[in-house]
C-alpha positions as CSV (number, residue, x, y, z in Angstrom):
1,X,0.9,-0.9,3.8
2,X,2.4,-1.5,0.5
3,X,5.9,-1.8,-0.6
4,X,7.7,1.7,-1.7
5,X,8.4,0.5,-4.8
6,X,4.8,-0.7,-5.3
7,X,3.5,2.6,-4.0
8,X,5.9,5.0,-6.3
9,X,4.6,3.2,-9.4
10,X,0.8,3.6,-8.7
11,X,-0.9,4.2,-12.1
12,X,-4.2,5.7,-12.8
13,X,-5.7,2.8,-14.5
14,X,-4.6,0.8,-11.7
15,X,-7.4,2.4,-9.7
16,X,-11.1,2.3,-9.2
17,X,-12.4,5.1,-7.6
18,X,-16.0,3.5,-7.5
19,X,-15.0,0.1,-5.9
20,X,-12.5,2.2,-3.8
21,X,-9.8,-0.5,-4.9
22,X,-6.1,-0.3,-5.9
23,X,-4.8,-3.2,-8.3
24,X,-1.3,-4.4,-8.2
25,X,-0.4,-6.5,-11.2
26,X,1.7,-9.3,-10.1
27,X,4.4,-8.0,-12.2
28,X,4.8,-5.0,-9.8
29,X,4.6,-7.7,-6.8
30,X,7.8,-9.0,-5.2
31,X,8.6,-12.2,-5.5
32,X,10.1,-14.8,-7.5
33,X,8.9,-14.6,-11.4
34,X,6.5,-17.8,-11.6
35,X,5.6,-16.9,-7.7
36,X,4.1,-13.3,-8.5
37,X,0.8,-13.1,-7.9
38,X,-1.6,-9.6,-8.1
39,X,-2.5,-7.7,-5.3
40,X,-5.8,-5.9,-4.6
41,X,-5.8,-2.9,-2.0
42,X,-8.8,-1.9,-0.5
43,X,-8.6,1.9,-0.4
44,X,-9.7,3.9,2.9
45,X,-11.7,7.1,3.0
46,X,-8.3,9.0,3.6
47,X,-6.6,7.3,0.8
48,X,-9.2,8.0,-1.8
49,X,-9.2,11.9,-0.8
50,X,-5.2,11.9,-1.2
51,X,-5.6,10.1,-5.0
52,X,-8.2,12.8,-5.7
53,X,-5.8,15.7,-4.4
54,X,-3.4,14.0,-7.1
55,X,-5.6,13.8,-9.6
56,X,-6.3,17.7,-9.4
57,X,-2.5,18.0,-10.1
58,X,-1.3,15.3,-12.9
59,X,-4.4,13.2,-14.0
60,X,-3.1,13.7,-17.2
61,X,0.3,11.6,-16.5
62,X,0.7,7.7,-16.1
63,X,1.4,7.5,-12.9
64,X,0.2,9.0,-9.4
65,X,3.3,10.0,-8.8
66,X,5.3,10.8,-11.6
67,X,8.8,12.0,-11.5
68,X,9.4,15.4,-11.5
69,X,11.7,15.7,-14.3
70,X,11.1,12.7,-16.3
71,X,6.8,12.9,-16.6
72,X,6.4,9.6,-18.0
73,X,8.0,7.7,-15.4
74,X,7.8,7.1,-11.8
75,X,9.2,9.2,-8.9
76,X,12.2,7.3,-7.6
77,X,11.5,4.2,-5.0
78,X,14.1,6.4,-2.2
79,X,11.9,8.9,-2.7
80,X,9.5,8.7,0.4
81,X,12.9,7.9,2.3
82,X,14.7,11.1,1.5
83,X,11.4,12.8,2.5
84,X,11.4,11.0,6.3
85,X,15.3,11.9,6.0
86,X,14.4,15.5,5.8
87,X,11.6,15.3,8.5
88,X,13.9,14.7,11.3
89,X,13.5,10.8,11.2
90,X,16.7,9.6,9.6
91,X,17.9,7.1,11.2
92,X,14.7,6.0,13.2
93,X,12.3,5.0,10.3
94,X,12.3,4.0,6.5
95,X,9.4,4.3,4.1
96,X,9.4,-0.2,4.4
97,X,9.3,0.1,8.0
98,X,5.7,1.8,7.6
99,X,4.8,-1.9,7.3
100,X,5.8,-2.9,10.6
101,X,4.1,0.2,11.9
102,X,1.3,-0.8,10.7
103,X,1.4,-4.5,10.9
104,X,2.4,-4.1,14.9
105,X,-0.8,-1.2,15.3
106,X,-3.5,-3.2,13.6
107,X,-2.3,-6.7,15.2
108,X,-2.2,-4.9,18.8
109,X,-5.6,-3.7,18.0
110,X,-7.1,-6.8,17.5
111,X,-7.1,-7.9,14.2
112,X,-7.3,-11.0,12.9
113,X,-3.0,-11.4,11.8
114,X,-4.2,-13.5,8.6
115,X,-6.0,-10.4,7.4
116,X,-3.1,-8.2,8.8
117,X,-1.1,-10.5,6.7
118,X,-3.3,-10.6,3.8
119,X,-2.8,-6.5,3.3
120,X,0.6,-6.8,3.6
121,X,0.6,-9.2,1.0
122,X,1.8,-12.1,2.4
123,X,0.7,-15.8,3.0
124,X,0.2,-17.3,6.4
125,X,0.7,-20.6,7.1
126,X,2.3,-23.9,6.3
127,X,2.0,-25.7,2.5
128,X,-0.6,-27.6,3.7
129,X,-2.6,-24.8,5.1
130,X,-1.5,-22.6,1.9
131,X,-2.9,-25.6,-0.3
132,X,-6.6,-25.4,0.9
133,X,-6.8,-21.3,2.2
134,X,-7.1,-19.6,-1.7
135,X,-9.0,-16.8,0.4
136,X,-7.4,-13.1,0.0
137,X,-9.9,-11.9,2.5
138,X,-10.7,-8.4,0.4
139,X,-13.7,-7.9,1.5
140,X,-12.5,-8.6,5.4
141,X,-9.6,-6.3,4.3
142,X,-11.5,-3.3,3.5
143,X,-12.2,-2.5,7.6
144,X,-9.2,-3.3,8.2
145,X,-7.9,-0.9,5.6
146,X,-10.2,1.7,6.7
147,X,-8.9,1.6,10.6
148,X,-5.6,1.9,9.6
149,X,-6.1,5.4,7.0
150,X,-8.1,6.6,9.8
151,X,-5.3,5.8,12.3
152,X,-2.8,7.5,10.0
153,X,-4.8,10.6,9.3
154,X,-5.9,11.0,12.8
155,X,-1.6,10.8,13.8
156,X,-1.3,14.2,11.7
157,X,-3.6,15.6,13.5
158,X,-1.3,14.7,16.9
C-alpha cells in the first residue's frame, strides 16, 4: 500500500524481520520538506516470505530491489509499471493505483477508513481533529496489513 517510489527504494536496514516492520524515513515520504514525517509498515505473513525470497538473492546489496545494472542503486520507480504494461494491463492499472485497490477492498470490508488511511499514509480529518489525534494506529494497522497480503496472495491463486 505504499507509494512505488517508496517501495523501489526499500533497504535492508529499513527492515525488521523480528518486529515484522518496514521503516520509511520521512525523507523517502512525500510531502512537503518540513511536512515529511516517517512511516512505519506493519509487514504481513506474505510480505515477510517475499523479503526473505529477496534476501536469498541480493542480501548483500543496499536495497531490496536493486537495479539490475547499476547494484548500488534502486530499480527504477516505472519499474512495477512496465511490469503491469507487459502483463496485459496497460491501460487499466498503474503500480499507484494498487492504493486505491487496496484502499476501496479493505474500506468495503469493513475497516475502520482512519486506519485504512493511516496505512496509506495519510491524515484524516480537519486541523482541529489533526491537532489532538497524534495516533498512527500501528498496532491497529498490523490486522489490517495482514488482511490485505492475505487478500493479495490469495488473488494469485485466482
Amino acid at each position: 500500500m505504499v507509494r512505488p517510489n517508496e517501495a523501489v527504494s526499500v533497504e535492508w536496514s529499513e527492515i525488521d524481520f523480528e518486529a515484522k516492520i518496514w521503516h520509511i524515513p520521512a525523507h523517502k515520504m512525500k510531502g512537503r520538506k518540513e511536512k515529511k514525517r516517517a512511516h512505519d509498515v506493519p509487514l504481513s505473513d506474505p510480505a515477510i516470505a517475499i523479503l526473505a525470497e529477496m534476501k536469498k538473492h541480493n542480501a548483500h546489496k543496499k536495497y531490496v530491489f536493486a537495479h539490475r545494472l547499476k547494484p548500488d542503486s534502486p530499480c527504477h520507480s516505472e519499474t512495477a509499471n512496465n511490469t503491469i504494461k507487459s502483463i496485459g494491463y496497460k491501460g487499466k492499472l498503474t503500480a499507484h493505483g494498487m492504493r486505491s485497490i487496496a484502499c476501496t477492498y479493505l474500506n468495503e470490508t469493513g475497516e475502520n477508513p482512519f486506519i485504512v488511511e493511516a496505512c496509506l499514509a495519510h491524515i484524516m480529518g480537519n486541523e482541529v481533529h489533526k491537532a489532538y489525534n497524534k495516533s498512527d494506529y500501528l498496532k491497529l494497522r498490523k490486522s489490517v496489513m495482514q488482511k490485505w497480503g492475505e487478500y493479495v496472495e490469495q488473488c494469485d491463486k485466482m
